[in-house]
C-alpha angles and dihedrals in degrees: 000000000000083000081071096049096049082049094056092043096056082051093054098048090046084061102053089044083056094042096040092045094062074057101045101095099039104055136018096217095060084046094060088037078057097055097040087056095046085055094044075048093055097048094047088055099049091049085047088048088044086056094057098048120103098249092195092052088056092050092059099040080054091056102054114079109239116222106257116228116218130202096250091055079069086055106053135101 
């Protein structure tokens, strides 16, 4: 359910990216309305992209300790 929202959401912003580019050049106002949608955009991707993850997969990977690399590892023959 919220897959499709998030769906709908990405579509509608495409649509204001299309409608506001056409805008950029000629006001500042439509080029900051721009950037804040490209960013609404970006947000709406990466919790689209969080939905999909395999959330038990993350919490393992959590668990085991990861081998740490030093500065000194860089630095050996």
């Amino acid at each position: 359910m919220k897959k499709e929202l998030l769906l709908v959401a990405i579509k509608e912003k495409e649509k204001q990216l299309a409608k506001l580019e056409k805008h950029i050049e000629k006001s500042s106002i439509c080029s900051e309305l721009y950037n804040k949608v490209v960013l609404e955009k970006a947000i709406l991707k990466k919790e689209l992209s969080d939905l999909e993850k395999n959330k038990f997969a993350e919490k393992v990977k959590f668990l085991f300790p990861r081998k740490k690399t030093l500065i000194c590892d860089y630095f050996k023959e």
